[in-house]
C-alpha positions in Angstrom: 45.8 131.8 180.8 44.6 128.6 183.0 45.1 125.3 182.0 41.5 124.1 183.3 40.2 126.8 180.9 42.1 125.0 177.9 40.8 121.9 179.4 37.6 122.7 179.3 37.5 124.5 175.8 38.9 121.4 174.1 36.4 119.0 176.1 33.3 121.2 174.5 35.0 120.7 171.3 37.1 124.1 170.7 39.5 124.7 168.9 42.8 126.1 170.6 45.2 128.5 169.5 48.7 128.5 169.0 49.8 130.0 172.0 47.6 127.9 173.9 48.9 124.7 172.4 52.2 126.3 173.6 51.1 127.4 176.7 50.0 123.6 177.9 52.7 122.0 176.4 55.9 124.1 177.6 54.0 124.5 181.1 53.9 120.7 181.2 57.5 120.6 180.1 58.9 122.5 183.0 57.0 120.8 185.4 54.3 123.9 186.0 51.3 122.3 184.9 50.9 118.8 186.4 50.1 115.7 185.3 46.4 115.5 186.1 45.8 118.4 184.0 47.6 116.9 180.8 45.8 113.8 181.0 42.3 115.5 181.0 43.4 117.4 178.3 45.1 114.7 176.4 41.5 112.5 177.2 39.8 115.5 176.1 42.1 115.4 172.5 41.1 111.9 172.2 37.4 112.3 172.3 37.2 115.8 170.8 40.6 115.6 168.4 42.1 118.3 166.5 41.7 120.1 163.4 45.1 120.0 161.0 46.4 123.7 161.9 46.0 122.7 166.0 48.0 119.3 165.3 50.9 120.7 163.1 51.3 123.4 166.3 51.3 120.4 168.2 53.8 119.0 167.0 56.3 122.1 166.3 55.9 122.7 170.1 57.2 119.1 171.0 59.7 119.5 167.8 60.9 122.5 169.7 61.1 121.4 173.5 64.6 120.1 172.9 67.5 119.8 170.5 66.8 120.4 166.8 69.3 119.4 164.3 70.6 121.8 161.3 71.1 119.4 158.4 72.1 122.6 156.2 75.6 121.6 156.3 75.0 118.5 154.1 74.5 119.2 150.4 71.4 118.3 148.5 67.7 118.2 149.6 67.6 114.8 152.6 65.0 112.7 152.8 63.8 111.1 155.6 62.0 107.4 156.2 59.9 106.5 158.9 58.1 103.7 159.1 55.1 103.0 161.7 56.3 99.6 162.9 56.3 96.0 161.8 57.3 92.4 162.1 60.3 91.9 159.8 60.5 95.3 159.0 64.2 96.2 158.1 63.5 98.3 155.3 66.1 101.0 156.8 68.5 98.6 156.2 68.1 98.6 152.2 66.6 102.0 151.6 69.9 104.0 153.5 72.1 102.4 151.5 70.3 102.4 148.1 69.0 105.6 148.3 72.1 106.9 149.2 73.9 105.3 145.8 71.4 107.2 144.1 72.7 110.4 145.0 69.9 111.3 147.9 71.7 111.9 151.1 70.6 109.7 153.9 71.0 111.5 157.7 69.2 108.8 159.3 69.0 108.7 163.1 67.3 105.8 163.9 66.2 104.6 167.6 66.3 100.9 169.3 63.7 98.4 169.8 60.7 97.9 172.1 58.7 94.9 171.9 59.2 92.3 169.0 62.6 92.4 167.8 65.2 95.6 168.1 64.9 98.4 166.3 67.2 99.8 162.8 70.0 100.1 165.7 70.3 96.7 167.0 69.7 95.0 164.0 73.1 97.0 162.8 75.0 96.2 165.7 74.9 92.4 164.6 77.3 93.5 162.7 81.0 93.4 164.5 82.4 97.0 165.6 79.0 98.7 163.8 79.4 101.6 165.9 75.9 103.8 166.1 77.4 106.6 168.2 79.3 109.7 166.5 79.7 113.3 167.0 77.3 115.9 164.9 80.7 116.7 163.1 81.4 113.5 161.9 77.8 112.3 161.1 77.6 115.7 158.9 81.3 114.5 157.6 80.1 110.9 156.5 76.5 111.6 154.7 78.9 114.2 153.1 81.4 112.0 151.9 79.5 108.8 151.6 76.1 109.9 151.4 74.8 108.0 154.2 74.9 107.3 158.2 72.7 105.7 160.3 73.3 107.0 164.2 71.6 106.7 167.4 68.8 109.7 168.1 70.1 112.8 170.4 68.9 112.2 174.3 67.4 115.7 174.1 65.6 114.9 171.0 61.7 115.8 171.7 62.0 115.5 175.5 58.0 116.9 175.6 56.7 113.9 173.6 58.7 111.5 175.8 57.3 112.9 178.7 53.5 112.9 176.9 53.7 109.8 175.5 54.9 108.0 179.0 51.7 109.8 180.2 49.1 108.5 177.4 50.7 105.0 178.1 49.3 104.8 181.4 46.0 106.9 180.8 44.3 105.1 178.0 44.7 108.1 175.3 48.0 106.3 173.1 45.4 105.3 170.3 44.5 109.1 169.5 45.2 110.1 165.8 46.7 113.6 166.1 48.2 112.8 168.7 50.0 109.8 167.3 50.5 111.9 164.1 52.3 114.8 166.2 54.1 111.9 168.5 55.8 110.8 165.1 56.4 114.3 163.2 57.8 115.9 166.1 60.9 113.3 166.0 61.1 113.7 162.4 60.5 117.6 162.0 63.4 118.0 164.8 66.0 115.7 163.2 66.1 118.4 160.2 64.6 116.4 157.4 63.6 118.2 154.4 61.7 116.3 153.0 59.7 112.9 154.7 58.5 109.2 153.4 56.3 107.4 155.7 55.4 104.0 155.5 52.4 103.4 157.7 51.9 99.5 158.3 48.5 98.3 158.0 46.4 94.5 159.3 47.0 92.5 162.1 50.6 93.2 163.1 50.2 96.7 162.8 49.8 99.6 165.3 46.8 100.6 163.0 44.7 97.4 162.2 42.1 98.6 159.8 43.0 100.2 156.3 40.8 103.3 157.5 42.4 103.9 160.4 45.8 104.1 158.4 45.0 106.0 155.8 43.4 108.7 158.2 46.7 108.7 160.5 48.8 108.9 157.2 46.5 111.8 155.9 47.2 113.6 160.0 51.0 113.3 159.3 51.1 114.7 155.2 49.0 117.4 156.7 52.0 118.3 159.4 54.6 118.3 157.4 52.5 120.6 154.9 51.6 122.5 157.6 55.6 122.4 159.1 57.0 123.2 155.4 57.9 119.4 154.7 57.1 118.1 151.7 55.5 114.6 153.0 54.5 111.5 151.3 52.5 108.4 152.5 52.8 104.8 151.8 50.3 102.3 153.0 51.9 98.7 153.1 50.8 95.6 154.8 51.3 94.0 157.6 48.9 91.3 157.8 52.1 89.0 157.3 55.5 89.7 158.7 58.0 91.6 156.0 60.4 89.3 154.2 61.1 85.7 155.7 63.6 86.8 158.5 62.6 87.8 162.3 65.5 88.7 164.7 67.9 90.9 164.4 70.9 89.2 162.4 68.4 87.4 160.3 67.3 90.6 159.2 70.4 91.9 158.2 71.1 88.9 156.4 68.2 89.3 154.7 68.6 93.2 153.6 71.8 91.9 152.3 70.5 89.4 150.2 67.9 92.1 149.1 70.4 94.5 147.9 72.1 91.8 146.2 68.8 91.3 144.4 68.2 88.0 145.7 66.1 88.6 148.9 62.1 88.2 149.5 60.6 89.8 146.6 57.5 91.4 149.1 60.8 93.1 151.2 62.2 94.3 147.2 59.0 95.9 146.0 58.1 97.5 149.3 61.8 99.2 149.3 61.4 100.1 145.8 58.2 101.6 146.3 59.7 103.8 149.2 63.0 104.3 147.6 60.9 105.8 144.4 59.1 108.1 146.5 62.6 109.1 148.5 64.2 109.7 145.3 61.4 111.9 143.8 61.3 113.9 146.9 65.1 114.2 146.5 64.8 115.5 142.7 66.7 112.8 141.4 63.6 111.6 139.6 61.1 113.2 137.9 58.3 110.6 138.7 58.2 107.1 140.4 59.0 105.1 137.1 61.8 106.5 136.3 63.2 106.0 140.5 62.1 102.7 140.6 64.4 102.2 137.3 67.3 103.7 138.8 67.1 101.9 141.8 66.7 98.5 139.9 69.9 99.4 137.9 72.1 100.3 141.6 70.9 97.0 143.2 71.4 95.1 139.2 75.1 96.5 139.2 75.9 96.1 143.0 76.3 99.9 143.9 73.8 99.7 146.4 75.8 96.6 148.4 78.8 98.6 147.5 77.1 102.0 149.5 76.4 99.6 152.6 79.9 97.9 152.4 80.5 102.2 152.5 78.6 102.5 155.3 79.7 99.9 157.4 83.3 99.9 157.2 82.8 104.4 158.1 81.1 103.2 161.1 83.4 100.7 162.1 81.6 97.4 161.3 83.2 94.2 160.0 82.6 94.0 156.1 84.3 90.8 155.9 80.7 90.0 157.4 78.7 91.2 154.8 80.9 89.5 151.8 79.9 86.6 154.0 76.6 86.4 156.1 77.1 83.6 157.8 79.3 84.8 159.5 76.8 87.1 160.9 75.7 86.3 164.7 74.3 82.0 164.7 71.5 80.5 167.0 73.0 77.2 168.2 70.0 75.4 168.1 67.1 75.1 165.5 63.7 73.9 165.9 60.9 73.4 163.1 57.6 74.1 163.7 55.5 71.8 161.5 52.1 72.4 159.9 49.4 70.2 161.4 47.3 70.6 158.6 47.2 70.5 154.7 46.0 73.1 152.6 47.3 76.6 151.6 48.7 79.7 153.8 45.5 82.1 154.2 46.8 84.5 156.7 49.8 85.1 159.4 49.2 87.3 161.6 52.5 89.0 162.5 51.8 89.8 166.2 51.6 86.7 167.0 55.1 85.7 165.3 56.6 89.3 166.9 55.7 87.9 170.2 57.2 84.7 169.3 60.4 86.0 168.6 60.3 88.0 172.1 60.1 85.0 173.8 63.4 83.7 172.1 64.8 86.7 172.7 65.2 88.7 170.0 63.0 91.5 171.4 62.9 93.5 174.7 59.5 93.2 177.0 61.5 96.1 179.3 64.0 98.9 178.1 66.1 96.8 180.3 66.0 93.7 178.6 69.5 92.2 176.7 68.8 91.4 173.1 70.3 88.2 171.6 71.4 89.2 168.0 71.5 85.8 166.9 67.9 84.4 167.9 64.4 84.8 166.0 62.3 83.0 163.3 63.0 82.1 160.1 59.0 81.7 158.3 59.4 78.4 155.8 55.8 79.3 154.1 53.9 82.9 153.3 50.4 83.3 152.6 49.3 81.6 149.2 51.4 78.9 149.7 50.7 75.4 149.7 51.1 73.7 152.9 51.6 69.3 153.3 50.5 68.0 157.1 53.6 67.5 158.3 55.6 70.3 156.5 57.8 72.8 158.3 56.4 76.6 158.2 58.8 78.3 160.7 62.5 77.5 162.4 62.7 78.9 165.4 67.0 80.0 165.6 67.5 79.6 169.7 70.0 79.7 172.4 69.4 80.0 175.6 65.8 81.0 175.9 64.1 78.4 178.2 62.3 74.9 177.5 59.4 76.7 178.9 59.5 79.9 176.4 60.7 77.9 173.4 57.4 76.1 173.8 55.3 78.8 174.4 56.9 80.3 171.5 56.4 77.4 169.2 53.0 77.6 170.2 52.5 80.9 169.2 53.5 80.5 166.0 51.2 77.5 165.2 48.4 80.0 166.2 49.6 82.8 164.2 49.2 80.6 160.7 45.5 80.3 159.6 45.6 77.2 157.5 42.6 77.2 154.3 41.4 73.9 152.8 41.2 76.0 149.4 43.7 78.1 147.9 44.3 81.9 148.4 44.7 84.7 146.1 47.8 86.8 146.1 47.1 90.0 148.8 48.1 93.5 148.4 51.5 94.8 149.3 50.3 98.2 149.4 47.1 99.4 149.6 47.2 103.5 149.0 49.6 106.5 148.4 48.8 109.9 151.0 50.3 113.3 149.5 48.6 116.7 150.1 46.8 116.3 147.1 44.7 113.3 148.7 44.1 109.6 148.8 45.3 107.1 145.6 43.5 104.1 146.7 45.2 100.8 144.7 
């Protein structure tokens, strides 16, 4: 077997087998086959793709190239949540903890952040003490005792997609679906979950900007994890506005607070409680999505669900004085109001734009380098529908000691991401379809 021949049989459109899917990828792996060859054949997958059978073997050899983690210890079928990536997204945040007071265990190894704001990780180290590092023995110990733990991934976890995605980066084949879709599973089929929830963000601050493209790279991923044995759901939610009101990383842990107290954003609530209901039918603890969606009302209506994350928090060594009380949570020192220069009513927001602001500030990294300030971000004033006044403030920027320079630039940035209409707008959808392997449930 040659790797010029795979090359060439996937550039002419064929279809390879498993052992040559296995072939390329542990060859590149150890270093055998080099990195000119990968990037033809991974420019070769982006013009030629791959049927559902040659992307689920994809992804079980990447699942494969490094550590896999038995979850068979822990009791009860565990549900995994992955979300494609957002402004404002801290849905981990509320679905660990109210999932997990609904009797689904919650093994959730979550990563850190890369662009706009951090990742599940940092947001839950704005916490005091929140410790995200534990041994396989006591993460097993806690989701069995508590029913939840949110950790920090393995180092050895999918080392082949590392190493392929590092390569797409820089040869212009990232925006392939399958391999996306097998980028994404891998992770998820090698940290043990049996069963998966994705919620694939759709619009402008999405990594998928079109509703089409979504749904396909949703439909790529159920058909892995159908392929792979994993019963696999898909969500399509938008993100043509960031999630919730809060952008930064103790801003959004102030906010999941206040949303499993039942008084935070209701677009953050009903995108939770969509997932949740799906996480919790998966889990067979619900026979369909009304009667989840009930029982997750009821834990957030009686305060189990806060009581699961005060659980959590004090197991991993966090300061749950700070969640009885969020301000005590990490404070910007300064805050600036960026004021509408127009009247009329909020017709779009287009998250990237506020992402990007919040970078500047410094509550995201532009290198894996970069120090994240827990206590910086935005705090949006207005969401789309609303009525605006000339003169009315739409966003605080929460700063410290980004510069005079950047906190410009950043106010700027968020003047541009608010589109401004002279009439007013109608509500838009929170989510827009439901993937299983049955097919497509457009709403």
């Amino acid at each position: 077997m040659r790797a010029v021949d795979l090359i060439q049989k996937k550039r002419d459109g064929g279809e390879l087998s498993r052992e040559e899917i296995a072939y390329l990828i542990q060859g590149y792996s150890k270093g055998e086959i080099p990195d000119y060859q990968i990037s033809a054949w991974a420019m070769a997958v982006y013009f030629q793709g791959m049927n559902a059978r040659e992307t689920g073997d994809l992804t079980l050899e990447m699942a494969m190239s490094g550590d896999q983690v038995d979850l068979s210890p822990i009791a009860g079928i565990k549900v995994d949540k992955h979300s494609t990536g957002g402004v404002g997204d801290k849905t981990t945040v509320v679905l660990a903890p109210l999932v997990a007071s609904a009797g689904v265990p919650v093994a959730k190894m979550s990563g850190r952040g890369l662009g706009h704001t951090g990742g599940t990780l940092d947001k839950l180290e704005s916490i005091s003490g929140f410790s995200i590092e534990m041994d396989r023995e006591r993460f097993f110990t806690q989701v069995g005792e508590i029913g939840a733990a949110v950790i920090g991934q393995s180092g050895n976890i999918t080392p082949a997609d590392k190493k392929l995605y590092a390569l797409r980066d820089v040869t212009a084949t990232v925006e392939s679906i399958p391999l996306i879709a097998s980028s994404v599973m891998s992770k998820k089929i090698a940290a043990g979950a049996d069963a998966i929830v994705l919620d694939v963000k759709t619009g402008s601050g999405a990594f998928m900007k079109t509703l089409d493209d979504s749904i396909a790279l949703a439909q790529a991923m159920v058909d892995i994890g159908t392929h792979l044995g994993r019963n696999t759901v898909a969500v399509i939610s938008d993100m043509d506005q960031p999630l919730g009101y809060g952008i930064g990383n103790a801003l959004e842990i102030k906010e999941g607070i206040e949303t499993l107290k039942g008084q935070g954003p209701a677009d953050l609530e009903e995108v939770c409680l969509i997932l949740g209901s799906q996480m919790l039918v998966l889990g067979g603890k619900a026979k369909d999505e009304t009667e989840a969606r009930a029982i997750l009302k009821s834990h957030i209506e009686d305060g189990s669900a806060l009581a699961k994350f005060k659980q959590i928090v004090e197991a991993q060594g966090g300061d749950v004085s700070q969640v009885e009380s969020p301000g005590t949570l990490p404070t910007a020192r300064a805050f600036i109001e960026v004021k509408a220069v127009t009247a009329g009513y909020v017709e779009s927001i287009q998250a990237e734009k506020i992402g990007i602001a919040a970078m500047l500030l410094g509550a995201g990294r532009e290198t894996k380098e970069s120090a994240i300030d827990l206590a910086v971000g935005i705090q949006l004033s207005k969401k789309v529908g609303a009525a605006v006044v000339a003169g009315e403030t739409i966003a605080v920027l929460h700063v410290n000691d980004a510069g005079a320079d950047k906190v410009q630039e950043a106010e700027a940035k968020v003047l541009e991401a608010y589109l401004i209409s002279a009439e007013p707008v109608p509500p838009q959808p929170l989510v827009f379809a439901l993937v299983t392997k049955d097919g497509v449930t457009r709403y």
